[in-house]
Each structure stands twice: as structure tokens, then as C-alpha cells.
KOLGUVO-458359 format. One record per residue: x, y, z of N, C-alpha, C in turn; residue number from 1. Coordinates in steps of 0.2 Angstrom, whole numbers, m for minus. Each point is the difference from the previous one (the first is absolute). Layout:
! KOLGUVO-458359
+-------+-------+-------+-------+-------+-------+-------+-------+-------+------+
!   n_x !   n_y !   n_z !  ca_x !  ca_y !  ca_z !   c_x !   c_y !   c_z ! mike !
+-------+-------+-------+-------+-------+-------+-------+-------+-------+------+
!     X !     Y !     Z !     X !     Y !     Z !     X !     Y !     Z !  NUM !
...
+-------+-------+-------+-------+-------+-------+-------+-------+-------+------+
END
This chain:
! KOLGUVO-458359
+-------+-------+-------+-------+-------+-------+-------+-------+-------+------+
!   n_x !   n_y !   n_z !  ca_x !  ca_y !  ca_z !   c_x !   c_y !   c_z ! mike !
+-------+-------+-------+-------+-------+-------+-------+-------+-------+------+
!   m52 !    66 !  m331 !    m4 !     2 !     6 !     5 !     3 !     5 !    1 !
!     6 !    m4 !     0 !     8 !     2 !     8 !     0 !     6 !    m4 !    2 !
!     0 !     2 !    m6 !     3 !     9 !    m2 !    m7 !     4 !     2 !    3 !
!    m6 !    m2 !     1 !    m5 !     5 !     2 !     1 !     0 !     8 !    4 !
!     2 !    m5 !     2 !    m1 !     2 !     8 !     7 !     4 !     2 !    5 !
!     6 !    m2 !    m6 !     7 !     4 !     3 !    m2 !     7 !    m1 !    6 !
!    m4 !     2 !    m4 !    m2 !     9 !    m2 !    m5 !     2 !     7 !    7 !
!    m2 !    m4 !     1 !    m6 !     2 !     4 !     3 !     0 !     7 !    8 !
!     6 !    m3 !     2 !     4 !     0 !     4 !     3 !     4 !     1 !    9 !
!     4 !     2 !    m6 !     2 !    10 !    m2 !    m4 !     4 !     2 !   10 !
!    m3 !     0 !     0 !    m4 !     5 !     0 !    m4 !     1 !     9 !   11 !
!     1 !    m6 !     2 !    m3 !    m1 !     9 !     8 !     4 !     2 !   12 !
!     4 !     0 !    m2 !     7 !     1 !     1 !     0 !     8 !     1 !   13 !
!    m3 !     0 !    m6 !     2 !    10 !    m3 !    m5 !     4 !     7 !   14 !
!    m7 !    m5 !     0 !    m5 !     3 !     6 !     1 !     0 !     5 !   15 !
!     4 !    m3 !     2 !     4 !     0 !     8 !     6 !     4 !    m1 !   16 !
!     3 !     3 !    m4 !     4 !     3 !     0 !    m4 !     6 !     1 !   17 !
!    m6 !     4 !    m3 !    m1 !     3 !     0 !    m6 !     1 !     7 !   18 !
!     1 !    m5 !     4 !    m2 !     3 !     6 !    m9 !    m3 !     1 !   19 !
!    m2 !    m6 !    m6 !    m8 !    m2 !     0 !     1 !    m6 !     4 !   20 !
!    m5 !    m2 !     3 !    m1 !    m5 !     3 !    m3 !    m5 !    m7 !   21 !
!     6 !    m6 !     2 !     0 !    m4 !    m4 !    m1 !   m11 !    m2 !   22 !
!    m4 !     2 !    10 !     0 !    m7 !     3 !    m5 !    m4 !    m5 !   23 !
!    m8 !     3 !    m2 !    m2 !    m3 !    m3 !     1 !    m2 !    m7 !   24 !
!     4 !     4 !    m3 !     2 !    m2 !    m8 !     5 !    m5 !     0 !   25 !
!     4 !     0 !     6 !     5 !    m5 !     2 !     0 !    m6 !    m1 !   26 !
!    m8 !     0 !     6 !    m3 !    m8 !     2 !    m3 !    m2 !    m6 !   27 !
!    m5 !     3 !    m4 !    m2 !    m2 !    m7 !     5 !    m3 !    m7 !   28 !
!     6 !     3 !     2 !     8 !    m3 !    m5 !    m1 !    m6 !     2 !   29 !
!     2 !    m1 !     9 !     2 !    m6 !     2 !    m5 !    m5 !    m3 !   30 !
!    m7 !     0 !     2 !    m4 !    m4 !    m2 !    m2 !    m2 !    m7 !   31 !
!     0 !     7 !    m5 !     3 !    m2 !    m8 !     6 !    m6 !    m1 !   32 !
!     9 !     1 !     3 !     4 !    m3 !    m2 !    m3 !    m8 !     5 !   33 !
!    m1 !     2 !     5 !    m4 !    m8 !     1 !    m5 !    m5 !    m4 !   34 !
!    m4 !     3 !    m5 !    m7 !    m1 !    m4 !     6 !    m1 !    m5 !   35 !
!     5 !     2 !    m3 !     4 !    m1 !    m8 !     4 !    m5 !     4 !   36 !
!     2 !     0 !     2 !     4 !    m6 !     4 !    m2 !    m7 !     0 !   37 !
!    m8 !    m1 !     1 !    m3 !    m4 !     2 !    m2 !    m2 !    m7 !   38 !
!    m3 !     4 !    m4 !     1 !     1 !    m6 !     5 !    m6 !    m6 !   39 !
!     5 !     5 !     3 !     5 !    m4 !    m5 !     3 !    m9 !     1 !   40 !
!    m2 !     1 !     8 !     3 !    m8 !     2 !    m7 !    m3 !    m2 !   41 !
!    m5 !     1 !    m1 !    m6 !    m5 !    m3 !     1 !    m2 !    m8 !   42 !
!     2 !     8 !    m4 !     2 !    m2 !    m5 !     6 !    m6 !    m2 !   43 !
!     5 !     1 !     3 !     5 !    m5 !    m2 !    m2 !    m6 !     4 !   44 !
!    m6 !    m1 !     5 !    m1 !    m9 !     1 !    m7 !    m2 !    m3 !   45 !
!    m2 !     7 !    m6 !    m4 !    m2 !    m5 !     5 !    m5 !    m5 !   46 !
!     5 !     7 !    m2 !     4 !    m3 !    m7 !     5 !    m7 !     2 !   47 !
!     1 !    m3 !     7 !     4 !    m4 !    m1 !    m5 !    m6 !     1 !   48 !
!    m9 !    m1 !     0 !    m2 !    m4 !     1 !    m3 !    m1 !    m6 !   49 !
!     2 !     5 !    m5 !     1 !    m3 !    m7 !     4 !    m2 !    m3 !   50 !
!     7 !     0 !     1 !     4 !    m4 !     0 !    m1 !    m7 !    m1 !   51 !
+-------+-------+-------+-------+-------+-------+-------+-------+-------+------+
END
């Protein structure tokens, strides 16, 4: 899922290079890498409560 949002971050890169407005696409990264974040720390206080 971090390799889908580093491409998709390439790519908000490349549209700002080329001059697009790129505030929205930006803030919807943000709040993906937020959402996988939150994500992955539930899984690992899943997996250690099975421990």
C-alpha cells in the first residue's frame, strides 16, 4: 500500500512540475497515508494481543 501512495506521489510531483494545480490530490495522500498508518498500528496491537 506505501508503494501505491510513493507512485501516486510521483506523479502529484510530475503535475506540479508541469504547472497543475495539485492541492487536492495532495490532501487526499495525506489522509490515505494517515488511514494506512492507523491501519497498520491496529494490526500489530491485533497481532501482539495474540501473542
Amino acid at each position: 500500500m506505501h508503494g501505491q501512495i510513493r507512485a501516486q506521489e510521483r506523479e502529484v510531483r510530475m503535475l506540479q512540475r508541469a504547472g497543475v494545480t495539485t492541492a487536492s490530490a495532495e490532501l487526499l495522500l495525506v489522509r490515505m497515508r494517515g488511514k494506512i498508518d492507523d491501519l497498520c498500528r491496529e494490526r500489530e496491537a491485533l497481532r501482539k494481543a495474540v501473542d
